[in-house]
C-alpha positions in Angstrom: 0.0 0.0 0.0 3.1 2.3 -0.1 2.4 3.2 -3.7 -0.9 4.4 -2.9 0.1 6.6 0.0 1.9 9.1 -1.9 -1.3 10.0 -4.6 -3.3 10.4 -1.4 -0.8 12.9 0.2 -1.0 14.5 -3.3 -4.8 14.8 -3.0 -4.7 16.2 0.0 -2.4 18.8 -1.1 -4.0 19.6 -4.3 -7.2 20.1 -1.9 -5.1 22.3 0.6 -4.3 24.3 -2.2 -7.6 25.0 -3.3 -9.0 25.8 -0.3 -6.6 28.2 0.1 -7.5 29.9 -3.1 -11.1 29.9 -2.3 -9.9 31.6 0.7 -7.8 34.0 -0.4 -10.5 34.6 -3.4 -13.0 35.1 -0.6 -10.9 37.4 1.1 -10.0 39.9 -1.5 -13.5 39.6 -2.4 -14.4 40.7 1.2 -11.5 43.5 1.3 -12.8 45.0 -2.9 -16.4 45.3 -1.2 -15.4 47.2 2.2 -16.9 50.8 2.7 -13.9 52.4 4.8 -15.2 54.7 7.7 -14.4 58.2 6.2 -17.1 57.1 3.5 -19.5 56.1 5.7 -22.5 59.0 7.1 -23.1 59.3 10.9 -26.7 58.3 11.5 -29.0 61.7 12.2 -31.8 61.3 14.1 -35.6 60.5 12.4 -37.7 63.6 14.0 -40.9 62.3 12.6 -41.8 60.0 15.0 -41.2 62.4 17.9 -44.0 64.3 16.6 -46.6 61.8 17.9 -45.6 62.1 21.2 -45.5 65.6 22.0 
């Protein structure tokens, strides 16, 4: 079974490996659709529902 040990450890790899693309795809994926914070608005306030309760 010693020749088959070696295509396994090959999978394996050849499944690392793609996982980590999918990961690092992921990732820059994640880091293309981030809003920084200096292009982000503060939240204002919504007045019109104060006016019921006045």
């Amino acid at each position: 079974m010693s020749s088959g040990e070696p295509a396994a450890c090959r999978g394996e790899q050849v499944e690392q490996a793609a996982r980590e693309a999918a990961k690092r795809r992921l990732l820059d994926q994640a880091e293309a659709d981030r809003v920084p914070v200096e292009e982000t608005t503060t939240a204002v306030p919504e007045r019109r529902w104060r006016r019921g309760q006045r």
